[in-house]
N, C-alpha and C positions, 0 to 999 in steps of 0.2 A: 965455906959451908959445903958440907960433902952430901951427893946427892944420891937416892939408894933406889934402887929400882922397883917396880911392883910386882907383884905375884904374876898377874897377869901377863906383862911386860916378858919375863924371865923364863916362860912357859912356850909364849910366841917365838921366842928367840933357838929356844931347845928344839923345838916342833920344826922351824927352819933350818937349824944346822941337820936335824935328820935327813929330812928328807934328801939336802942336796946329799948326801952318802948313799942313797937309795939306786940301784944301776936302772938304766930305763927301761929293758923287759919287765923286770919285776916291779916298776912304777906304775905299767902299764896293768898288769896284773891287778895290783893294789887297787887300782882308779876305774877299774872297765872299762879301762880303754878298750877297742876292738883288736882284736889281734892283727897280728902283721901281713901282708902278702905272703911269706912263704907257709902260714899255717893253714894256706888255703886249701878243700878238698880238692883231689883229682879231678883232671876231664872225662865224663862219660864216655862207656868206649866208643869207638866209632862202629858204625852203623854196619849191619852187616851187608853184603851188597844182593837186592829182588830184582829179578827177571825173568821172563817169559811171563808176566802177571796175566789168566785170561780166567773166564767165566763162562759156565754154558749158558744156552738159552733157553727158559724153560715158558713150558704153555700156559694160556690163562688156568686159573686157579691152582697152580701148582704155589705151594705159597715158600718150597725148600729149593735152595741150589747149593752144586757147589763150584769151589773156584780154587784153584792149582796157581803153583809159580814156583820158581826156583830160589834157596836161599844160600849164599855161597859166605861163611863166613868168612871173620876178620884175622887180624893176628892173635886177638884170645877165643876162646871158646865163647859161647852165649845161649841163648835155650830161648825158644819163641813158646810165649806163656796164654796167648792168645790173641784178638783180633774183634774190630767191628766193624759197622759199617753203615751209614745214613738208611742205605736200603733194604735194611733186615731188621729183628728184631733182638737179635742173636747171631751170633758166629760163634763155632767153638772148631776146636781141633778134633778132628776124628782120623779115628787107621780104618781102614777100609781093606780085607781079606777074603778070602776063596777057601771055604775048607769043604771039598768036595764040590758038589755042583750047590752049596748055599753060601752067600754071601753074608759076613760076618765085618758087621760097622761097630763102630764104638768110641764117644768121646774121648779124647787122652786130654791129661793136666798139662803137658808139654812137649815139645820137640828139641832136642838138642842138637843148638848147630856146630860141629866141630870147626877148630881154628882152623882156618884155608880149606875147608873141605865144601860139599857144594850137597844140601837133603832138598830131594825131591818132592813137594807135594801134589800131585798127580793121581790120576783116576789111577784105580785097585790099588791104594797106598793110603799113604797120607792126606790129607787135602784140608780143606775151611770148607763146613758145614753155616750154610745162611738159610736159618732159620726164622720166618715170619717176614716173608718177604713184602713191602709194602704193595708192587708191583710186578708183573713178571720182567725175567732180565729179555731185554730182546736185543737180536743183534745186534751188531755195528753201535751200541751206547754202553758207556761206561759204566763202570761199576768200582765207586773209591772205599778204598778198603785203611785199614788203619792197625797196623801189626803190632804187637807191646812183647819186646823184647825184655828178660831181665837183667841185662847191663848197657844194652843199648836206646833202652825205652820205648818212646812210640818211634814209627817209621809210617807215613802216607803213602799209601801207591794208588794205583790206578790201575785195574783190570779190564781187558776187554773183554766183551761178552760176545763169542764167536762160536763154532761149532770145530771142534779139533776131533780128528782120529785118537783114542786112546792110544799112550804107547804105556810099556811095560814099566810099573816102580822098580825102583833098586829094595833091597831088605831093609825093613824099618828101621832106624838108628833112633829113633824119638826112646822118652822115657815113656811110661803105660802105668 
């Protein structure tokens, strides 16, 4: 007696000899699998490196401060896009210029940090603008700040709030 297979049968068989011919990236593809290890994104660059972070100290009801530090980039270039801070209501970036005896301030959209290179922000320059301060900053206590880079991200620091001599900025390299 000769015995004949079923549609069914004959279907499941075809469906499995495919697949084993199927190579396993493209299985994986097929199936959604999640992709492999090496199709993973880059590492965020690394952080550019903040120092001298300090704050002045402003009297009661002054409700604006600002607050200076040094940013020394990395091996790529990067651009500091803004900034907050618990104790404001607002931080932005401003330039801060001398044209004749009036002082001309002005928010900027951003700072470009060059690859290994070191932008100052600093009284008559650059600097962070904290706006709607909950408190006035007073001596000797901190002032945590929180930088948002775009290719390094955020960056946490920590500023003191102390009274420093102005020294002189370098020429603005930020964009405007």
């Amino acid at each position: 007696m000769k015995r004949s297979l079923s549609g069914f049968t004959v279907a499941l068989l075809a469906l499995s000899s495919l697949t084993a011919l199927v190579p396993p990236a493209a299985s994986a593809q097929v199936t959604g699998v999640a992709p492999m290890a090496r199709d993973k994104a880059p590492p965020a660059a690394p952080a550019p490196q903040i120092t001298e972070v300090w704050a002045r100290p402003t009297v009661p009801g002054q409700d604006m401060g600002g607050a200076f530090l040094l940013i020394t980039g990395g091996r790529t270039a990067d651009r500091l896009l803004g900034a907050r801070s618990p104790l404001a209501m607002e931080v932005e970036l401003h330039s801060m210029r001398m044209e004749g005896d009036v002082m001309r301030m002005r928010a900027v959209e951003s700072i470009d940090i060059p690859a290994g290179k070191t932008v100052a922000l600093a009284p008559g320059g650059f600097h962070l603008m904290l706006m709607g301060l909950n408190a006035p900053l007073k001596a000797g206590t901190p002032l945590p700040l929180v930088l948002r880079f775009e290719k390094a991200g955020e960056v946490a620091v920590q500023a003191e709030v102390t009274m420093r001599a102005p020294v002189p900025s370098p020429a603005p390299g930020g964009k405007r």
